[in-house]
N, C-alpha and C positions, 0 to 999 in steps of 0.2 A: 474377723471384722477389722483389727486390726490392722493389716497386712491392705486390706483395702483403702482405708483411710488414709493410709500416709503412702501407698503408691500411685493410686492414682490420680494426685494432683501433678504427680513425676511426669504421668504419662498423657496428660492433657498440656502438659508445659511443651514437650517432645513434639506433639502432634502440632500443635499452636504454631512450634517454631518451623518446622517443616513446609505447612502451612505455608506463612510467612514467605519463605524462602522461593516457594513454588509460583507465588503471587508474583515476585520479585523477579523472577527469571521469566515470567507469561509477559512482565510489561515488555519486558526488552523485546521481546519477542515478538509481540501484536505493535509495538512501535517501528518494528521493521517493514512491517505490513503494507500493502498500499491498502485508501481510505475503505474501501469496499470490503474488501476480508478481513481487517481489523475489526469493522464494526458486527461482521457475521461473526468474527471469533467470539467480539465481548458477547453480542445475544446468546450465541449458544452456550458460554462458560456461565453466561446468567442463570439462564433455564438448568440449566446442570446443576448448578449450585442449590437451586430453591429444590430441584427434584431431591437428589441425596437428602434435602435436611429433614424428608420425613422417612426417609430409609434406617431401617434398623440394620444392626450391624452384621446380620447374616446377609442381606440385600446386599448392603454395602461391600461385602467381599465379593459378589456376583457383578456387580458394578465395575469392579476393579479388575475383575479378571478379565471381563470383557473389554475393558480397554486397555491389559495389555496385549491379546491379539489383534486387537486393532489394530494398536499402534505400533504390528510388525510392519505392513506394509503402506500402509498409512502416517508414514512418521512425520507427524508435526513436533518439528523440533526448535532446540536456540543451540545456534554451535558457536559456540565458545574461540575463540585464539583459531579461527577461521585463516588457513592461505589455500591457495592455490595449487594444487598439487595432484597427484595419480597416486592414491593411497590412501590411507585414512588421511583425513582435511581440517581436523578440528577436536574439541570435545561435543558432542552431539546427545544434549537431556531433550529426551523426548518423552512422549506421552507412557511406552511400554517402560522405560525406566523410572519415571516419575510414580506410575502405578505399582510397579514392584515394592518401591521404597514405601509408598503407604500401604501398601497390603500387610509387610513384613510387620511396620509399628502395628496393624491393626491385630497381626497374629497374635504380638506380642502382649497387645493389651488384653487378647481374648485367655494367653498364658497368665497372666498376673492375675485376673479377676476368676478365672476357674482354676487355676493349681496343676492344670493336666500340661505333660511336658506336650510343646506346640512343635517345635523345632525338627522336624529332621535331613538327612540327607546320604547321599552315595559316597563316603568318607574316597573309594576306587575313581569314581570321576573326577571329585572335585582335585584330589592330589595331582592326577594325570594335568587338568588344566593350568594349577598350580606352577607344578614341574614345566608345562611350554612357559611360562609367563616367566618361569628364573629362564629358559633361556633365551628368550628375550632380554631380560636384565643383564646377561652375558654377550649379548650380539650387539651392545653397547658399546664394547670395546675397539672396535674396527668401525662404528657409525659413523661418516660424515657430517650427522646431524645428528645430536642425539634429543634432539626436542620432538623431532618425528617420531624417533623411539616410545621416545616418554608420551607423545600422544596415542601410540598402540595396545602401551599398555596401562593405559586410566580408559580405554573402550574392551580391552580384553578385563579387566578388574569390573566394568560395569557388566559387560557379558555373563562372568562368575556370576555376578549376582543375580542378576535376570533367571540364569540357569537353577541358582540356589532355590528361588522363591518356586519357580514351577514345581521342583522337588517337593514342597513343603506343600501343595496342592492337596494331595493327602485325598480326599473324598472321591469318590466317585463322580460327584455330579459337580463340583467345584472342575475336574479334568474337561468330564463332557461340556461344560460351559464352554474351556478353553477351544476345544475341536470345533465346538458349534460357530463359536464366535469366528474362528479360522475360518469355517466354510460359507461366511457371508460375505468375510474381504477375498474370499476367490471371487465369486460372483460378482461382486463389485467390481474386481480390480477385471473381470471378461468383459463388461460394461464400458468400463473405460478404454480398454483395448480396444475393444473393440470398434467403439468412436472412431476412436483415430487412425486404428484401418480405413476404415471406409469412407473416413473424412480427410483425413491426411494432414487434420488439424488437432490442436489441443483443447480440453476440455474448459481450463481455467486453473486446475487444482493448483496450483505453482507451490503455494503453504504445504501441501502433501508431498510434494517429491516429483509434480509432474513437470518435467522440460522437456523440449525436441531431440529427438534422436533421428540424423541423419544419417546415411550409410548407402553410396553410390549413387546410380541414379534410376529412373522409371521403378520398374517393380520394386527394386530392394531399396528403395527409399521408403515406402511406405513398410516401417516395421512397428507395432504396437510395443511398447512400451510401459504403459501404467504410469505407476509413481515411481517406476526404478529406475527412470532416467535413460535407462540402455536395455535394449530387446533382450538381451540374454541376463541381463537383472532380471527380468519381470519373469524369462522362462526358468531360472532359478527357484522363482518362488511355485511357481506353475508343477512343477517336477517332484517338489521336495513335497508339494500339498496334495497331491491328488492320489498316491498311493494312501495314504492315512485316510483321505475322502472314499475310495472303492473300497478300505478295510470296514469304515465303519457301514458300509452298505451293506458287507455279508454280514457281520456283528453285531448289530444293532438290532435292540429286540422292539424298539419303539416302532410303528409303522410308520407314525408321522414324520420322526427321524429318519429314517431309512429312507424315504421318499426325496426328504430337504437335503440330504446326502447327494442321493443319486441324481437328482435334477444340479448341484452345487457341480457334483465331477464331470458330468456329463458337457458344462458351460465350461468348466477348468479346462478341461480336454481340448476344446472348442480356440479357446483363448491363448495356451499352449502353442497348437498350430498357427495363429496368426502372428505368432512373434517370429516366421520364420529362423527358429534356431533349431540346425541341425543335430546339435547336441544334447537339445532338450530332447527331440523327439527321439533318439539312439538311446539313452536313458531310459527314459519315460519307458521305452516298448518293451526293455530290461524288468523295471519296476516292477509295474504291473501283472508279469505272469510271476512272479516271486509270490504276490500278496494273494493272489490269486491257490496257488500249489499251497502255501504255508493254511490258506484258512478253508479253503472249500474242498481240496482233492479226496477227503475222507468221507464229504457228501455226496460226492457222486455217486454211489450204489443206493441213496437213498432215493425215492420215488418223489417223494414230497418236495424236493429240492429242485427236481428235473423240470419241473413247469419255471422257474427263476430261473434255472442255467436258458435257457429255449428264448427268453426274451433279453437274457442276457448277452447270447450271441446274434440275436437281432438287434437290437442295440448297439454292439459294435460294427455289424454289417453298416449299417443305417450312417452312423458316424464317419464308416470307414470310405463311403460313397460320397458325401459331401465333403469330405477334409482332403482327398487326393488327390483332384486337381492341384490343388495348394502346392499339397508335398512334393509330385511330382513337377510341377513348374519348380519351386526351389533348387529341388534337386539337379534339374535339368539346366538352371539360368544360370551365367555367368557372376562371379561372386568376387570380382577387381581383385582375384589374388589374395581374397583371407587366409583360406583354408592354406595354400602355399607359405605363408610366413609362418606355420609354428612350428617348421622343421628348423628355420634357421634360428627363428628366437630361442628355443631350445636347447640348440649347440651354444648360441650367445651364454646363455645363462651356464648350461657346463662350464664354460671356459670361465666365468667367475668362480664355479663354487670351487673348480681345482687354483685357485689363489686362495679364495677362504674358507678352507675346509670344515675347520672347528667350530666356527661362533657365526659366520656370515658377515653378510657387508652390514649389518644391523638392523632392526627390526622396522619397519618401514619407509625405510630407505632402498628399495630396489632401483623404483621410477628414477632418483635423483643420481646412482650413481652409472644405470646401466649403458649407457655408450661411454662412461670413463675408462670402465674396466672391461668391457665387452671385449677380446682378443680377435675374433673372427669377422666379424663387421656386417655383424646379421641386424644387429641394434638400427643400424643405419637407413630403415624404414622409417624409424622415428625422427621428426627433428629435431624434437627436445626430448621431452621425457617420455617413456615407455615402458608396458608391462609384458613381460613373457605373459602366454598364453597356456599354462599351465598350473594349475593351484600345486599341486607339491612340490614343482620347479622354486617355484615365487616362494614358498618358505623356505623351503632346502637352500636357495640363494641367501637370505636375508637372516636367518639363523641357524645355518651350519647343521651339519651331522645330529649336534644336540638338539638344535629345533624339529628338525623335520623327522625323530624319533620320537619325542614328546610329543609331536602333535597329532602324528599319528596311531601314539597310543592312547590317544584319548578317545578316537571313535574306532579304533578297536577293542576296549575298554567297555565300553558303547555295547558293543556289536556281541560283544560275552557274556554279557551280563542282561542284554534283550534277549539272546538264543539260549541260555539257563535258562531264565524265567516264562520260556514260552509257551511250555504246556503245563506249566507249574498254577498260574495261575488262572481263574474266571476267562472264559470264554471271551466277554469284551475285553480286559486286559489283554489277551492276546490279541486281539484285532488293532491296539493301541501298538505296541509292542512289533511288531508285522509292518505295519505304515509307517513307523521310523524307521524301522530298520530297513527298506526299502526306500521310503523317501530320502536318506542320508545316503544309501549306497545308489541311487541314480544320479545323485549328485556331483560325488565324487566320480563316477563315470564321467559326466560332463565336464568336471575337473581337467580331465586330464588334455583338453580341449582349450578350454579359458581359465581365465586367473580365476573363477569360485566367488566365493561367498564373501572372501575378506576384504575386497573392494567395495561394498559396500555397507553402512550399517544395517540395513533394513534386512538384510538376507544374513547378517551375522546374527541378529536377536532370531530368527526363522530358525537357523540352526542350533543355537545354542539352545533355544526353547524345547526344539525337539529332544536334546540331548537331557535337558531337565527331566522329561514327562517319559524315559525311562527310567530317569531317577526317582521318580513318582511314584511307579510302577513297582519297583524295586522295596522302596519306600511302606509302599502298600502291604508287602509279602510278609518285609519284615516286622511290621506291627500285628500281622493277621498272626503268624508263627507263634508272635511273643505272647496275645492270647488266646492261644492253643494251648499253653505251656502250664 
C-alpha cells in the first residue's frame, strides 16, 4: 500500500501535465482552423472528453488504440517549424503520436499499481532502427542544411516510439482492436476516394490531410487521393493494408469479423484501382498470392474449405470484371512522360552518391541539393527541388553506404524474425505475421518505382506500426515461452 500512496500522486502529476501540454498544442491547432472545423473540432473534443470520463481504464486503452490507427491515415496534426519543402516539412504531433504517448503513461501506471513488469520489446528491431538514426546523425556532416536533418530525425525518434508502443500491445484483442480500427480507415479513406473520382472534387477534409492532386490532363487528372495529398500516398496505404485485411479473412475465427474483413478489402481493393497507381497494383498482385500460399495452400485438400475457395475465386472474377476497364485504360493512356523520368532520375542520384559515398549529402536534404550536385542533368525536369523516384536511391543518396545498410536491415530484420515466428505461433498470429510481411514487401516493390513511404508522415507511422505488431508478435512468443518454463 505503500508503494501505492506515494506513486501515484507521481503519476497523476505526469498525466496532468501531459494533459496540459496536449490542450496547449490542440489550441494552436484549432486556432489555425477556419470558423467551421474549429468549431466541429471543439464539439467533437467535447463529446470525447465527457465520453472517456466514464471509461474505466481497460476501455481507456481500447480508446487509445483506436485512435492510434486512426490517426494513421487520418492525421490531424500541428506541425511545428513548418517550411516549404519536398521532404519531411516540419515536426508533425498528431493524433497516433499523441495517443502513443498516453497509452505508454497509461501502461505505466497500470505497471506501478499491479507490480507485473508492463514493458516490452524486439531489443533486434529497435537497435536496427537506432543504428539508421546514428546514421543519420553521420549524414550531418556533408548536410547543406542541417536543421532539415535535425527535422528527420525528431520524426524518425517519434516513429521509434509509435513502433515501441505497438510492441507493448501485448494482448490479443488490444492487436485485433489495432487491425480492426485499420480496416474502417480503409473504408473510409475508399469513401473518400472514391468521391473525388467520380466528382473530381474535394470532400472538405483539409484538417485530415485532404488537398488536390493534379497530374496531366482529361483522364489522369481525375486521380483519388484521400488524405495523402498524392495518388500514390493514398496507394501506399491501399497496398500496405490490404494484404493484412485478406490475412485476417482466412484467420479469423469470428464470423462477424471475417465478414467486416472481407467486405473492408474487397472496397480497399476497389479504392486501390481508382488511384490509378501502376505500382500499387504490380505490388499488390505480388502481395496477395504470398498471403494467400503462406495461409491457405495446406487447406486445399480439405473439403470443408473448398466451398470458401469457389466464392473466393468468384469474388475475384467478379472484381476482376469491373476494375479492368480502369486498369487497362491506365495502362493503355498516355502518362506526360512519368514512367520515362526514373531512368534518368536514377542515373541523377548515382552520379551523387559516387561524390558521397560514406555519409550522403545528409539526411533530408536530397530535394535541396539534387540539381546542385546532379553531374548528368537528369535533375533538370525539375525547376526547383525534386525527388528521385526511388525509396533506396533517396536514402542511399542522403545517407550513404551506412544509411542505406542500416535501413535496410531493419526490414530485413523485420522480415527474420516474422518468417521464424511463422508456424511458431497461434494460427491468428500467423495470419498477423503473413499481412506484414507482405504488406511491407509490396511496398517496397513499389519503392523501387517512387520515393516510398518517407515523404510522408501518414505512410511512415503505417509502416512503422506494422513493423511494431511484429514486435508484438514476437513479444507474444516470448512471454508465452517464459511461462512455459
Amino acid at each position: 500500500m505503500a508503494i501505492e500512496r506515494t506513486e501515484k500522486p507521481f503519476v497523476r502529476l505526469f498525466l496532468s501535465i501531459l494533459i496540459g501540454a496536449g490542450i496547449a498544442m490542440l489550441s494552436v491547432f484549432v486556432a489555425s482552423l477556419d470558423y467551421k472545423t474549429a468549431v466541429a473540432t471543439i464539439i467533437g473534443l467535447s463529446m470525447g472528453g465527457i465520453f472517456i470520463h466514464f471509461l474505466n481504464q481497460r476501455s481507456f486503452s481500447y480508446l487509445l488504440i483506436m485512435a492510434m490507427a486512426f490517426g494513421i491515415p487520418f492525421n490531424l496534426d500541428i506541425n511545428l517549424f513548418f517550411r516549404h519543402y519536398i521532404g519531411v516539412t516540419s515536426v508533425d504531433i498528431g493524433i497516433t503520436f499523441l495517443s502513443c504517448i498516453v497509452l505508454c503513461a497509461s501502461f505505466f501506471y497500470e505497471r506501478v499499481v499491479s507490480g507485473m513488469k508492463r514493458f516490452y520489446s524486439n531489443k533486434w528491431i529497435i537497435l536496427t532502427m537506432l543504428l539508421y538514426m546514428g546514421s543519420g546523425a553521420l549524414s550531418m556532416y556533408n548536410a547543406a542544411s542541417k536543421e532539415l536533418a535535425v527535422l528527420e530525425l525528431v520524426r524518425l525518434t517519434m516513429l521509434l516510439i509509435i513502433c515501441y508502443v505497438v510492441m507493448n500491445l501485448g494482448k490479443k484483442e488490444y492487436i485485433s482492436t489495432f487491425i480492426l480500427t485499420l480496416s474502417v480507415t480503409v473504408f473510409l479513406e475508399f469513401l473518400l476516394a472514391f468521391y473525388q473520382y467520380k466528382t473530381g472534387r474535394l470532400f472538405g477534409l483539409y484538417a485530415f490531410g485532404e488537398t488536390r492532386y493534379e497530374f496531366g490532363v482529361g483522364y489522369l487528372a481525375v486521380r483519388a487521393s484521400g488524405t495523402f495529398s498524392h495518388a500514390n500516398g493514398l496507394a501506399y496505404f491501399f497496398e500496405m493494408t490490404l494484404p493484412i485485411l485478406f490475412a485476417m479473412v482466412i484467420v479469423e475465427d469470428n464470423a462477424k469479423l471475417k465478414l467486416w474483413y472481407g467486405i473492408a478489402f474487397i472496397f480497399g481493393f476497389i479504392g486501390l484501382v481508382i488511384t490509378l497507381s501502376r505500382g500499387g497494383w504490380l505490388a499488390t498482385s505480388i502481395s496477395l498470392p504470398i498471403v494467400f500460399l503462406f495461409l491457405y495452400i495446406k487447406r486445399l485438400t480439405e473439403k470443408k474449405y473448398m466451398v470458401a475457395l469457389f466464392f473466393g475465386l468468384m469474388i475475384v472474377m467478379i472484381l476482376g470484371y469491373f476494375t479492368a476497364p480502369t486498369i487497362v485504360r491506365r495502362l493503355e493512356t498516355y502518362d506526360f512522360g512519368a514512367a520515362g523520368t526514373r531512368v534518368p532520375l536514377n542515373r541523377a542520384a548515382f552520379s551523387i552518391i559516387k561524390q558521397f559515398p560514406i555519409t550522403g549529402v545528409g539526411l533530408n536534404n536530397f530535394a535541396l541539393v539534387f540539381r546542385t550536385y546532379d553531374t548528368t542533368g537528369g535533375s533538370e525536369i525539375f525547376k526547383t527541388q525534386g525527388l528521385v523516384h526511388n525509396l533506396f536511391l533517396g536514402v542511399w543518396t542522403e545517407t550513404g553506404i551506412i544509411g542505406i545498410t542500416t535501413f535496410i536491415l531493419i526490414f530485413i530484420t523485420t522480415f527474420l524474425i516474422a518468417l521464424k515466428l511463422l508456424y511458431r505461433v497461434p494460427y491468428w498470429y500467423t495470419g498477423v505475421l503473413t499481412g506484414v510481411f507482405a504488406g511491407l514487401l509490396a511496398h517496397f516493390i513499389h519503392g523501387m518505382f517512387d520515393p516510398g513511404f518517407r515523404v510522408l508522415m501518414s505512410t511512415s507511422m503505417l509502416v512503422y506500426s506494422m513493423i511494431g505488431l511484429v514486435g508484438a508478435v514476437s513479444v507474444y512468443y516470448k512471454v508465452q515461452q517464459k511461462n512455459l518454463r
